[in-house]
Biopython code that builds the backbone (N, CA, C, O; Angstrom):
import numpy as np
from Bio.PDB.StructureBuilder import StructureBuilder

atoms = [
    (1, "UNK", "N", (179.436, 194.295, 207.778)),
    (1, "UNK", "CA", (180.539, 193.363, 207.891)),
    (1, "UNK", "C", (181.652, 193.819, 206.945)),
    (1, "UNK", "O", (181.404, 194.176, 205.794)),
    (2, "UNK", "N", (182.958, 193.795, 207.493)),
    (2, "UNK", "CA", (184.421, 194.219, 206.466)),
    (2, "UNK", "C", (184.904, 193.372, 206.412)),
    (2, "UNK", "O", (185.291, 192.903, 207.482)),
    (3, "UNK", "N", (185.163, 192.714, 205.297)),
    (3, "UNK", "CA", (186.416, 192.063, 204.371)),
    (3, "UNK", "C", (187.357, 191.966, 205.662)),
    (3, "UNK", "O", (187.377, 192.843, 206.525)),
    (4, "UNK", "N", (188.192, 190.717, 205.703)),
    (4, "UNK", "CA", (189.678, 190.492, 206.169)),
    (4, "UNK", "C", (190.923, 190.122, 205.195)),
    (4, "UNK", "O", (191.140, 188.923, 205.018)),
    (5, "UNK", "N", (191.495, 190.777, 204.753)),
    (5, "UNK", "CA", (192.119, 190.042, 204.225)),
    (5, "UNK", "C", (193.531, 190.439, 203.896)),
    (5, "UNK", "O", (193.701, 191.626, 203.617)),
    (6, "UNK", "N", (194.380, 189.783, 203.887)),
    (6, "UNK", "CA", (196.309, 190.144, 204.274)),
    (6, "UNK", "C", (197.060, 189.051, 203.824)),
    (6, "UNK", "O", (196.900, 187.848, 204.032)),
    (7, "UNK", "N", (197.692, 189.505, 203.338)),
    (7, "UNK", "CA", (199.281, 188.588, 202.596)),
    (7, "UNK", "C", (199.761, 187.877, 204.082)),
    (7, "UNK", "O", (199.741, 188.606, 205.074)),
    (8, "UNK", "N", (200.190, 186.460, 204.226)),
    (8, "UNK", "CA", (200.302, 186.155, 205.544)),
    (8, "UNK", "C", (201.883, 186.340, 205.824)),
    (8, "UNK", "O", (202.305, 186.349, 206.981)),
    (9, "UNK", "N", (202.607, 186.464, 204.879)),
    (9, "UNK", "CA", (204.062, 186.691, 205.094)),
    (9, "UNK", "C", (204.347, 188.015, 206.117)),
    (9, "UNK", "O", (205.435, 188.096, 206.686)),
    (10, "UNK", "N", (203.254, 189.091, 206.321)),
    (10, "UNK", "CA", (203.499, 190.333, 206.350)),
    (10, "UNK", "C", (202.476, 190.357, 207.532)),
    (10, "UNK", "O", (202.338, 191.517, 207.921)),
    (11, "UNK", "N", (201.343, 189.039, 208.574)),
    (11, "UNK", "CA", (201.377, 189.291, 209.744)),
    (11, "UNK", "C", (202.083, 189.105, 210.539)),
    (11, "UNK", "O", (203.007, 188.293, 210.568)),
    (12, "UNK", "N", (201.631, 190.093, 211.568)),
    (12, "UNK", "CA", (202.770, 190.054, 213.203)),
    (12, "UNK", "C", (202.656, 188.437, 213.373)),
    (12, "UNK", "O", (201.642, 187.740, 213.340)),
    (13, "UNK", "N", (204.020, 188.058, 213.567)),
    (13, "UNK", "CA", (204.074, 187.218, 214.443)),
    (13, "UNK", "C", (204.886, 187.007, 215.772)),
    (13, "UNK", "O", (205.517, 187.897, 216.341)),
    (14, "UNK", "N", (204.767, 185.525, 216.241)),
    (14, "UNK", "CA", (205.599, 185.222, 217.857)),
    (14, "UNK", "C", (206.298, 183.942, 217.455)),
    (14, "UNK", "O", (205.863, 183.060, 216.715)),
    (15, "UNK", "N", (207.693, 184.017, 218.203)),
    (15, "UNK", "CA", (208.105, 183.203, 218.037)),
    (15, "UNK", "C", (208.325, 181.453, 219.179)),
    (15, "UNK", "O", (208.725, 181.700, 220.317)),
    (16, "UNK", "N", (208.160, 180.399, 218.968)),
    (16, "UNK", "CA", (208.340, 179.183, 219.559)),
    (16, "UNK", "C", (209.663, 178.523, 219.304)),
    (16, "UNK", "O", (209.812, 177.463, 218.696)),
    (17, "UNK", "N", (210.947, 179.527, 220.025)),
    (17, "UNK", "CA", (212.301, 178.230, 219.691)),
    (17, "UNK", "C", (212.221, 178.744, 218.103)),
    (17, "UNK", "O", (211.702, 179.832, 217.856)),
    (18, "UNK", "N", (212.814, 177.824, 216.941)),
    (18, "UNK", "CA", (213.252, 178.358, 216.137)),
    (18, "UNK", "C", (211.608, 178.605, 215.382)),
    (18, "UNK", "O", (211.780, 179.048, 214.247)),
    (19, "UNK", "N", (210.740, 178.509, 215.572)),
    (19, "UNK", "CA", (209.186, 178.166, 214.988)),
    (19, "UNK", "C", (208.545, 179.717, 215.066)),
    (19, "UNK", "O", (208.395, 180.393, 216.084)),
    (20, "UNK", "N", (208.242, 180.041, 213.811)),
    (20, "UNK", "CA", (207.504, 181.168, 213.773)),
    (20, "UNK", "C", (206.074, 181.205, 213.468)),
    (20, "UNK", "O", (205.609, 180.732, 212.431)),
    (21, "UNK", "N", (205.488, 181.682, 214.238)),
    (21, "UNK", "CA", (204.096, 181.601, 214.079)),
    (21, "UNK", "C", (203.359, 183.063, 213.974)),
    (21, "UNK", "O", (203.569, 184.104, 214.597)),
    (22, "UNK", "N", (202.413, 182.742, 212.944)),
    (22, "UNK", "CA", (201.583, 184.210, 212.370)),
    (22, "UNK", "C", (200.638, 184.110, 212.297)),
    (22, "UNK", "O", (200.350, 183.554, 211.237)),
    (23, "UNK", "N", (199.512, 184.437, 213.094)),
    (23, "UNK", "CA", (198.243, 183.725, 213.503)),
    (23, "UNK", "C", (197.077, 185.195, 212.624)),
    (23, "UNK", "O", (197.210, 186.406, 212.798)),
    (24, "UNK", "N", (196.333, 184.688, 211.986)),
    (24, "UNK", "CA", (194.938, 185.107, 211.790)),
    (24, "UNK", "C", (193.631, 184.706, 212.031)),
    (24, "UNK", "O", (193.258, 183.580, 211.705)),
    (25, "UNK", "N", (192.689, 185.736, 212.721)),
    (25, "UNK", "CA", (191.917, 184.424, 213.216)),
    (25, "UNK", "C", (190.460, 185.693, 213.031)),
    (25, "UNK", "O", (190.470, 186.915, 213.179)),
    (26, "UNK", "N", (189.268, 184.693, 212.636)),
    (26, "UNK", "CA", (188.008, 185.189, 212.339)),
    (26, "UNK", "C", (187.131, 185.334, 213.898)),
    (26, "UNK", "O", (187.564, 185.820, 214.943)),
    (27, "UNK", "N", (185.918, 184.800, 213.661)),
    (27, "UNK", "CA", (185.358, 184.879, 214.687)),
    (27, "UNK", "C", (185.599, 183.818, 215.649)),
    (27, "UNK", "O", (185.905, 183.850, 216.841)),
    (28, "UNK", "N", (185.332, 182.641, 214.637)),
    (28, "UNK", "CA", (185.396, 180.900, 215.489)),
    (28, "UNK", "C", (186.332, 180.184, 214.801)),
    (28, "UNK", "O", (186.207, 178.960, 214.827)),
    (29, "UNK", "N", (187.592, 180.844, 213.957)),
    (29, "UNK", "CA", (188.463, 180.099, 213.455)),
    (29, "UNK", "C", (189.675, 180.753, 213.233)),
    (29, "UNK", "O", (189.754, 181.968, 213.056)),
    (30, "UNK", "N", (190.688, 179.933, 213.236)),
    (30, "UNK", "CA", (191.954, 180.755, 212.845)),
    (30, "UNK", "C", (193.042, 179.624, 212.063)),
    (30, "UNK", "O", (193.135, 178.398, 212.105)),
    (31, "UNK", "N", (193.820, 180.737, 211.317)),
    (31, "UNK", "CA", (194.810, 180.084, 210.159)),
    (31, "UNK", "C", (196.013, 180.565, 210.699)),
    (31, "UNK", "O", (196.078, 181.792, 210.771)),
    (32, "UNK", "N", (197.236, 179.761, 211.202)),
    (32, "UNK", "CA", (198.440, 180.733, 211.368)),
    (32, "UNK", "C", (199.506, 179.902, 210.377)),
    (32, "UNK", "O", (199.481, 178.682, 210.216)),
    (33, "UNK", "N", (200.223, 180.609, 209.899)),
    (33, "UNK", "CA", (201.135, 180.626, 208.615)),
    (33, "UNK", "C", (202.478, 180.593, 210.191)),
    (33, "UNK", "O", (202.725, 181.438, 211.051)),
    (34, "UNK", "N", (203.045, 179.190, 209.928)),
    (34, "UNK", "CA", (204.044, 178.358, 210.347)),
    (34, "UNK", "C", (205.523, 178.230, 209.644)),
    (34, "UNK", "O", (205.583, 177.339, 208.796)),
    (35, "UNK", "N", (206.478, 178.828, 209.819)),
    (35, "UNK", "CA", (207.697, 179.094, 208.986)),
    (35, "UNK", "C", (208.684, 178.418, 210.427)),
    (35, "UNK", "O", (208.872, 178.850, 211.565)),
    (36, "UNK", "N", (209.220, 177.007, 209.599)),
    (36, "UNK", "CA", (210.168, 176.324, 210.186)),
    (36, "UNK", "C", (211.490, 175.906, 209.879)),
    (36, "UNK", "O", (211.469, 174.837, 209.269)),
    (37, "UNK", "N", (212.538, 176.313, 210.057)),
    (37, "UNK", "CA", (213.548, 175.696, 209.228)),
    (37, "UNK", "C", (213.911, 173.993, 209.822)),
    (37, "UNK", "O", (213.755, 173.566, 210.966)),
    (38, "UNK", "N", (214.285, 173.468, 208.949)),
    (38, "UNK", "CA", (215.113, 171.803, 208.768)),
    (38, "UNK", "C", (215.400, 171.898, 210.291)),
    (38, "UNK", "O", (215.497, 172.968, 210.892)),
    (39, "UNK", "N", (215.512, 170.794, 210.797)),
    (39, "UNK", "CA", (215.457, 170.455, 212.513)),
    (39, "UNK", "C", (214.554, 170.778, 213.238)),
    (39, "UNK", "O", (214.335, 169.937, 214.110)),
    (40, "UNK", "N", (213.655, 172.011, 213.274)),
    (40, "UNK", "CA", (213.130, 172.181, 214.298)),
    (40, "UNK", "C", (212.168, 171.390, 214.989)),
    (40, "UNK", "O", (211.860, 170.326, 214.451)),
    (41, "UNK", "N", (211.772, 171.612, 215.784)),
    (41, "UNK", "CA", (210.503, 170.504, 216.727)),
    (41, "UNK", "C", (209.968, 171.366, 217.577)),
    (41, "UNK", "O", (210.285, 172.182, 218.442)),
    (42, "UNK", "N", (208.506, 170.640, 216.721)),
    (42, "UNK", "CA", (207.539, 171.588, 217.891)),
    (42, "UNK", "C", (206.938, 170.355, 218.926)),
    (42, "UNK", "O", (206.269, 169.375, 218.597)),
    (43, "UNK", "N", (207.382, 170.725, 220.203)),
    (43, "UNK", "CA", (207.474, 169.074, 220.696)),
    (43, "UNK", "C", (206.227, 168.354, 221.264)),
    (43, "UNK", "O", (205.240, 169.005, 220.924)),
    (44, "UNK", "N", (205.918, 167.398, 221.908)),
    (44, "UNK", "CA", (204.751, 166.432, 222.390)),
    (44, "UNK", "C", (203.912, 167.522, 223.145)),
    (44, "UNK", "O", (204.249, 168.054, 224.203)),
    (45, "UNK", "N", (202.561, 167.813, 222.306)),
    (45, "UNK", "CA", (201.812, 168.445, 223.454)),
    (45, "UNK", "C", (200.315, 168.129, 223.003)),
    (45, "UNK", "O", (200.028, 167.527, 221.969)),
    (46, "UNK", "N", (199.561, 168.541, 223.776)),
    (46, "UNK", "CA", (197.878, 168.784, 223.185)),
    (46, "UNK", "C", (197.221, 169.752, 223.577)),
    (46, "UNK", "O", (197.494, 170.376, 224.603)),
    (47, "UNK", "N", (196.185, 170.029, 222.749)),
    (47, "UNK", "CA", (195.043, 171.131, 223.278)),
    (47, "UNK", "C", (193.269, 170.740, 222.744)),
    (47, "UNK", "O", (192.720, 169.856, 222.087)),
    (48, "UNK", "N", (192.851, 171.999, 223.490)),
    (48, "UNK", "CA", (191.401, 171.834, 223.438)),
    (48, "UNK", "C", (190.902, 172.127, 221.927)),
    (48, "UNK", "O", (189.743, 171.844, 221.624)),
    (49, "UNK", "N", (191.957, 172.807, 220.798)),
    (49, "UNK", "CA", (191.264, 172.524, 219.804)),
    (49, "UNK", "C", (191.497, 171.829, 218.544)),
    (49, "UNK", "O", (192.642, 171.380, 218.508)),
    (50, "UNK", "N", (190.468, 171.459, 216.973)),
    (50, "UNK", "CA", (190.847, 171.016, 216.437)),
    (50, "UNK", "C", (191.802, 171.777, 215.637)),
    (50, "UNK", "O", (191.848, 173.006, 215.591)),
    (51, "UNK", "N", (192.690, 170.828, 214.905)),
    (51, "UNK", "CA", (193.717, 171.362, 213.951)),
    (51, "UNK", "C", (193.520, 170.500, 212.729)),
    (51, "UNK", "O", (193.055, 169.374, 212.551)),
    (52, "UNK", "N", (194.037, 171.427, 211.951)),
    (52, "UNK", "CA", (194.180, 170.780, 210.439)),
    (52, "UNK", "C", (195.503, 171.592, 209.819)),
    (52, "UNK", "O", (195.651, 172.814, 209.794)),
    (53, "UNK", "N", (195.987, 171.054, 209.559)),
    (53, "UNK", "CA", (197.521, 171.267, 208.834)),
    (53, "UNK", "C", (197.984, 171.150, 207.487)),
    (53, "UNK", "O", (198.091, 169.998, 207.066)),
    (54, "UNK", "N", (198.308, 172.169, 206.653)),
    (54, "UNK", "CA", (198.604, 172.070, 205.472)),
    (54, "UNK", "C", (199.634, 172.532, 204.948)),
    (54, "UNK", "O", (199.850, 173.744, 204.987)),
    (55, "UNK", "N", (200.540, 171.611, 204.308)),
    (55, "UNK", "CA", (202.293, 171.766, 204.094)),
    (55, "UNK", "C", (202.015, 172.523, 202.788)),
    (55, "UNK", "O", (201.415, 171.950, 201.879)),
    (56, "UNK", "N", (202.557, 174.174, 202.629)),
    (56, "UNK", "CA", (203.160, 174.430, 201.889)),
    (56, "UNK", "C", (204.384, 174.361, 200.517)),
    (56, "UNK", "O", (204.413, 174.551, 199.301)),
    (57, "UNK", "N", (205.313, 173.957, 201.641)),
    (57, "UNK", "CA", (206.613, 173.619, 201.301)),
    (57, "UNK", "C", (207.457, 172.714, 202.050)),
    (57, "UNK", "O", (207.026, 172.457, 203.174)),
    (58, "UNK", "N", (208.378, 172.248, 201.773)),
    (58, "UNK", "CA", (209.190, 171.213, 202.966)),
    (58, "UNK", "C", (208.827, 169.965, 203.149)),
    (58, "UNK", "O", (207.900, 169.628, 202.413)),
    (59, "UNK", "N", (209.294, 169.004, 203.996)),
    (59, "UNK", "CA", (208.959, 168.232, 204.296)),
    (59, "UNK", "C", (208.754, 168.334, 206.075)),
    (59, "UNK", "O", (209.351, 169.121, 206.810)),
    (60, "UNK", "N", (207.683, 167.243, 206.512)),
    (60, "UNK", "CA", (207.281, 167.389, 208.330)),
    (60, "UNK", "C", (206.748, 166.227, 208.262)),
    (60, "UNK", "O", (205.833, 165.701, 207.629)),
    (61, "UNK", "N", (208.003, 165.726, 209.562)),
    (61, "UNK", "CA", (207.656, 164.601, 210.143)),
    (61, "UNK", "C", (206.389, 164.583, 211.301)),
    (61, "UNK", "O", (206.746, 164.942, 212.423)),
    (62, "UNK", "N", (205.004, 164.217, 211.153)),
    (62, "UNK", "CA", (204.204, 164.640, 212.156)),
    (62, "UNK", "C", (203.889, 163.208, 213.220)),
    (62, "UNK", "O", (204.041, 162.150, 212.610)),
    (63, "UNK", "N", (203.648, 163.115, 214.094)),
    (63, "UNK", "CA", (203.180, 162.001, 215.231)),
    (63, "UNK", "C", (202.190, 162.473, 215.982)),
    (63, "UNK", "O", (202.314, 163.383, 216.802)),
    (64, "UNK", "N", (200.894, 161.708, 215.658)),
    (64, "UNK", "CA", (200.026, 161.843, 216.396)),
    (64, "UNK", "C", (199.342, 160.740, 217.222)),
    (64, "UNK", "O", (198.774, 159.834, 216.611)),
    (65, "UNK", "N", (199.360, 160.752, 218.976)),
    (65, "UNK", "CA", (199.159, 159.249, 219.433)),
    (65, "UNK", "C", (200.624, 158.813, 219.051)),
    (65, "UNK", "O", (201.669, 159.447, 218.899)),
    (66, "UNK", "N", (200.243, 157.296, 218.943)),
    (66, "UNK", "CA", (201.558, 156.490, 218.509)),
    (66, "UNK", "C", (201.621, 156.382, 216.573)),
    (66, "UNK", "O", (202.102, 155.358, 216.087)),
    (67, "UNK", "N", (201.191, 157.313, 215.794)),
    (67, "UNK", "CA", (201.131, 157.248, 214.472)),
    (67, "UNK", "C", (202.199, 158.134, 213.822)),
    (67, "UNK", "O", (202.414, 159.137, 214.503)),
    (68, "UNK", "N", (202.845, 158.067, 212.837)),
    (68, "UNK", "CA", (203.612, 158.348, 212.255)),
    (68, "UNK", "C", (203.700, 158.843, 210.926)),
    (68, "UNK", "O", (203.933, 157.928, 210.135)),
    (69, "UNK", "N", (203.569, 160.263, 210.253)),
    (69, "UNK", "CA", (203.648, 160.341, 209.362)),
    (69, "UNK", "C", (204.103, 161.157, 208.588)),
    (69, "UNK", "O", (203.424, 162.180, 208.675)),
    (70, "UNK", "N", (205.388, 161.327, 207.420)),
    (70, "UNK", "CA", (206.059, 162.197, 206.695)),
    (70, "UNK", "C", (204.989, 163.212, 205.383)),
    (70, "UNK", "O", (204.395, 162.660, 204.457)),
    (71, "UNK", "N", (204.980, 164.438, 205.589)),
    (71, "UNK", "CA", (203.738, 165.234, 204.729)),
    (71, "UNK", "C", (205.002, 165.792, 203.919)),
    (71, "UNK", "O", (206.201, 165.690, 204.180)),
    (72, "UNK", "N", (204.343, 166.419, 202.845)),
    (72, "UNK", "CA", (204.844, 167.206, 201.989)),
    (72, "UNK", "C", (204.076, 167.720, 201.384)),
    (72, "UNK", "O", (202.910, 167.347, 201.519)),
    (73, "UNK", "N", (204.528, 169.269, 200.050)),
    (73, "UNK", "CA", (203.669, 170.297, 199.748)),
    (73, "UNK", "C", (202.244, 169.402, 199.437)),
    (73, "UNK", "O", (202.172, 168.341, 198.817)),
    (74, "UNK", "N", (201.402, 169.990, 199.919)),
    (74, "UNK", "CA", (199.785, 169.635, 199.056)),
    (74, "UNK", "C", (199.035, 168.894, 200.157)),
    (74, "UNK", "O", (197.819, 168.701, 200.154)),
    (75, "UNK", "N", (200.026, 168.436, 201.249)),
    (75, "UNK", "CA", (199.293, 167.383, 201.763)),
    (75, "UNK", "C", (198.886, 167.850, 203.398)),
    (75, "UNK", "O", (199.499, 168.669, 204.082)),
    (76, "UNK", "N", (197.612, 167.033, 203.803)),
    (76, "UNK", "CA", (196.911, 167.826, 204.765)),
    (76, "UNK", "C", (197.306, 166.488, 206.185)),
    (76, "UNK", "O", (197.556, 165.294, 206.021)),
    (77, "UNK", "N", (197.260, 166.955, 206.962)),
    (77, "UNK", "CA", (196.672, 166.314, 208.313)),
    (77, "UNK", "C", (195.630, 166.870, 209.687)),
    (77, "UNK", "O", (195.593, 167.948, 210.279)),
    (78, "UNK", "N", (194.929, 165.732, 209.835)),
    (78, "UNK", "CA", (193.731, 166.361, 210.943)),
    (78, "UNK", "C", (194.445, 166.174, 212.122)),
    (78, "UNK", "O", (195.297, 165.303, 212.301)),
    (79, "UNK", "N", (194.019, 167.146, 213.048)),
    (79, "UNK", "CA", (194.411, 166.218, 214.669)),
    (79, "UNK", "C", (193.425, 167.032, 215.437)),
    (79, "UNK", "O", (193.182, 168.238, 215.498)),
    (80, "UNK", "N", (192.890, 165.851, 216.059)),
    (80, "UNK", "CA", (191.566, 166.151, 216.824)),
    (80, "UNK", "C", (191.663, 166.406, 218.162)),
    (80, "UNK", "O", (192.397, 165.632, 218.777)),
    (81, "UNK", "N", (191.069, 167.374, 218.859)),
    (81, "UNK", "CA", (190.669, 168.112, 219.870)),
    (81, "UNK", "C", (191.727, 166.910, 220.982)),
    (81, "UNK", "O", (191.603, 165.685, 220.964)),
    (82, "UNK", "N", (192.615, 167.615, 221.774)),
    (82, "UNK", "CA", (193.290, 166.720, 222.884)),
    (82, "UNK", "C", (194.073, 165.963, 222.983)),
    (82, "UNK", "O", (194.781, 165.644, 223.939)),
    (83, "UNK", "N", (193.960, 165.385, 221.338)),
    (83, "UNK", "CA", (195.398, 164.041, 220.850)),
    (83, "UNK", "C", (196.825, 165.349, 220.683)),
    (83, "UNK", "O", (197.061, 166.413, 220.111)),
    (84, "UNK", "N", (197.671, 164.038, 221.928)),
    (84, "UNK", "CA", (198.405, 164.367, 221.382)),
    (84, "UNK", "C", (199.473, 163.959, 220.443)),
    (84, "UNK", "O", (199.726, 162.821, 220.049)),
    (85, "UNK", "N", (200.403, 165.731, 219.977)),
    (85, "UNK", "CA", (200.861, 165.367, 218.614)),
    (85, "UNK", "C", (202.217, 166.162, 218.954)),
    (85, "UNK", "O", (202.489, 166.682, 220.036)),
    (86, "UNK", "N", (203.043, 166.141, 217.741)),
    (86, "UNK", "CA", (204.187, 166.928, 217.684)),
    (86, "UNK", "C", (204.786, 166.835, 215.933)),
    (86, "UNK", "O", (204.118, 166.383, 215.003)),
    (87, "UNK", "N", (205.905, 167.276, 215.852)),
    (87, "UNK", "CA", (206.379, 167.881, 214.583)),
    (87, "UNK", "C", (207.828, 167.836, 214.294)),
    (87, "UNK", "O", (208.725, 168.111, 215.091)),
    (88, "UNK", "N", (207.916, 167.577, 213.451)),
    (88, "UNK", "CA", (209.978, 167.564, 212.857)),
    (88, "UNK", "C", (209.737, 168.112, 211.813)),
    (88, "UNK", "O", (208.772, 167.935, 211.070)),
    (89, "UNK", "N", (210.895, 169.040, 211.669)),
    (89, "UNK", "CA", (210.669, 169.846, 210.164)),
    (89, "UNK", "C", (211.688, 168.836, 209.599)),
    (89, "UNK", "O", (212.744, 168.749, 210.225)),
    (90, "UNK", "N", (211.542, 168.120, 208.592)),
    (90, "UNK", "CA", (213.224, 167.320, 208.054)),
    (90, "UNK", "C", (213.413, 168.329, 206.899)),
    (90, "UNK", "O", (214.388, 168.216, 206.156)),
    (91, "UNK", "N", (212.904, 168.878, 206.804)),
    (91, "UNK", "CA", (213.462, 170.474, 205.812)),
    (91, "UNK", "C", (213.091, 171.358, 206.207)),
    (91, "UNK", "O", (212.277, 171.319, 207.130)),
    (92, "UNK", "N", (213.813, 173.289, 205.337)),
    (92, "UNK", "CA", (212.629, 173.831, 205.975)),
    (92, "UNK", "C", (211.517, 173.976, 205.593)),
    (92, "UNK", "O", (211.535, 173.996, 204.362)),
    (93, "UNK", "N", (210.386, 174.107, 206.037)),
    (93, "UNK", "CA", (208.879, 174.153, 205.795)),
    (93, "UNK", "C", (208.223, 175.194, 206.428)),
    (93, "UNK", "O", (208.488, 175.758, 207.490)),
    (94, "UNK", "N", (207.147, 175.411, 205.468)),
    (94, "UNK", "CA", (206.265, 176.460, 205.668)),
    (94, "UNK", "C", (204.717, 175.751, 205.157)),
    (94, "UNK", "O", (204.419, 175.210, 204.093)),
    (95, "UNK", "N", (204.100, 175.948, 206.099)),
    (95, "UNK", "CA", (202.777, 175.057, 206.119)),
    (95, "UNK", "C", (201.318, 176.250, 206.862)),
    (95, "UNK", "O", (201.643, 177.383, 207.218)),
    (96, "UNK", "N", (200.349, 175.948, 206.948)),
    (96, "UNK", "CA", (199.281, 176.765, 207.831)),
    (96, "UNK", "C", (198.453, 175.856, 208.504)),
    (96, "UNK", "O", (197.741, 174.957, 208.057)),
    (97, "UNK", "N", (198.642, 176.200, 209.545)),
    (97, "UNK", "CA", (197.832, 175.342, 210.825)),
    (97, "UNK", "C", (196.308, 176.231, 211.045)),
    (97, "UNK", "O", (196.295, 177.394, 211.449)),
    (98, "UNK", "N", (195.030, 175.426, 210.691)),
    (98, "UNK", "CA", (193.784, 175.701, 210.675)),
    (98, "UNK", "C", (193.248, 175.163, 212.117)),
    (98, "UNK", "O", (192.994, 173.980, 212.341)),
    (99, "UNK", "N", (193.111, 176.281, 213.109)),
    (99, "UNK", "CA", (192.727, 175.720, 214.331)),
    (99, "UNK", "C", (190.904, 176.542, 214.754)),
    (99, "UNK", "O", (190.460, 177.684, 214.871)),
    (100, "UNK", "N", (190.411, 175.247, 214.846)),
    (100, "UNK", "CA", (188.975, 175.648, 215.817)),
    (100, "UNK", "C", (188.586, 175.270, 217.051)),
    (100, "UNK", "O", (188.492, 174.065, 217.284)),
    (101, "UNK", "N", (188.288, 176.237, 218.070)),
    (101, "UNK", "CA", (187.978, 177.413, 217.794)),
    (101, "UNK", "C", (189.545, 178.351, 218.090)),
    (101, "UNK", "O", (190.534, 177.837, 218.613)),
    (102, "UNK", "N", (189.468, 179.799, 217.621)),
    (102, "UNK", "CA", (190.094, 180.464, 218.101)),
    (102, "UNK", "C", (191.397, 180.176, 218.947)),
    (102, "UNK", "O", (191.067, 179.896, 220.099)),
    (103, "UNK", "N", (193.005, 180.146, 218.736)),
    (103, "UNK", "CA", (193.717, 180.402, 219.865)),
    (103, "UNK", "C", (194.150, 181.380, 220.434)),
    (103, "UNK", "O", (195.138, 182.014, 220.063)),
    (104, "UNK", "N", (193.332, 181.674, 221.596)),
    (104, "UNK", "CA", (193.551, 183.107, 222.450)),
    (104, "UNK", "C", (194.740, 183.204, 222.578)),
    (104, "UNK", "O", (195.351, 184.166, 222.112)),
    (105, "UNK", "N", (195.373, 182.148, 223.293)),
    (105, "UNK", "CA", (197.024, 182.108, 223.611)),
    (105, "UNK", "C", (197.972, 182.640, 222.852)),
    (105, "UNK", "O", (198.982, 183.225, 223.244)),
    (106, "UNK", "N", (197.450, 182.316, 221.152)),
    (106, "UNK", "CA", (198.663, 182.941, 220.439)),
    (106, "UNK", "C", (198.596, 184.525, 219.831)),
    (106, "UNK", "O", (199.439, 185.344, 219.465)),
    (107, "UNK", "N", (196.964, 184.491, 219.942)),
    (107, "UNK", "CA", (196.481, 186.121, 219.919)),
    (107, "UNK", "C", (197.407, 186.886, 220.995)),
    (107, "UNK", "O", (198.135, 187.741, 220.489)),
    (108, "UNK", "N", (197.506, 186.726, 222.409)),
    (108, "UNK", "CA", (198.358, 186.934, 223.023)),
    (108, "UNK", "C", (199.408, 187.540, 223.208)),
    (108, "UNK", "O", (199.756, 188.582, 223.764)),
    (109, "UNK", "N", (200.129, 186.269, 222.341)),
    (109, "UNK", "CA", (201.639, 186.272, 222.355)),
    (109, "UNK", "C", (202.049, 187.166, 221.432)),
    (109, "UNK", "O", (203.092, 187.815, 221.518)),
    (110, "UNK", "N", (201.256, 187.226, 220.538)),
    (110, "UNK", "CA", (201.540, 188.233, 219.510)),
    (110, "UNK", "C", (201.645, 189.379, 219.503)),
    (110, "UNK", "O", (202.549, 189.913, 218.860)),
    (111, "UNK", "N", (200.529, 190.260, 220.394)),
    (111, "UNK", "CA", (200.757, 191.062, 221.450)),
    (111, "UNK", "C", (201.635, 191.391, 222.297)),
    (111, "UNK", "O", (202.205, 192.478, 222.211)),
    (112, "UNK", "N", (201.895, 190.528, 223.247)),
    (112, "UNK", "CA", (203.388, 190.663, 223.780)),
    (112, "UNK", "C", (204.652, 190.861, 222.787)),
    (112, "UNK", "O", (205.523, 191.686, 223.066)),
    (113, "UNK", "N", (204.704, 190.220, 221.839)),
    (113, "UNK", "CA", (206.056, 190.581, 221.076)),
    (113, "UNK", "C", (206.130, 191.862, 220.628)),
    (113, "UNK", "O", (207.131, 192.248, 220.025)),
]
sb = StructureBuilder()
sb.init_structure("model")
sb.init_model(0)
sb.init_chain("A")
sb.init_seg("    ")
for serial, (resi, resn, name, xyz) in enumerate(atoms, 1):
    if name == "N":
        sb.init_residue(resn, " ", resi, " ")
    sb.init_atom(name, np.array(xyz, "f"), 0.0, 1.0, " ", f" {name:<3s}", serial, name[0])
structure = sb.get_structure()
């Protein structure tokens, strides 16, 4: 077994609208390092896996379901398998989205770029 390990500023990433995404991902998990400036929106959607979210820097307005809530550095949010959710950067922010299992999709995209 080899070590993974990389400065996340310096993986490939893809971009979503103004939302940059830099995905690393193990066997059954992945971390992608999220760089948003002030306004952006990542808008109403869901998927098949879980997420966990952790603000770096900035502030993010998050909604999950009909819930409402403003994060900042240190602070985490869950969102479980299918709920859906979405995102306001009210600054810019840089946060890492912990998704299980695996997103092929953004493995992908990353590729394509």
């Amino acid at each position: 077994m080899k070590m993974k390990a990389v400065q996340t500023a310096a993986l490939k990433g893809f971009s979503m609208g103004e939302i940059t995404l830099r995905p690393f991902a193990g066997d059954n998990m992945m971390v992608v390092r999220v760089e948003a400036p002030k306004g952006a929106v990542a808008p109403g959607h869901a998927h098949p896996h879980e997420q966990i979210s952790m603000i770096i820097s900035g502030s993010v307005r998050f909604r999950i379901g009909n819930e409402e809530r403003v994060l900042g550095p240190g602070e985490l949010v869950h969102i479980p398998s299918q709920a859906e959710h979405e995102a306001e950067m009210l600054e810019d922010a840089l946060f890492l989205d912990i998704f299980q299992p695996v997103r092929e999709d953004f493995l992908r995209k990353v590729e394509e770029e």
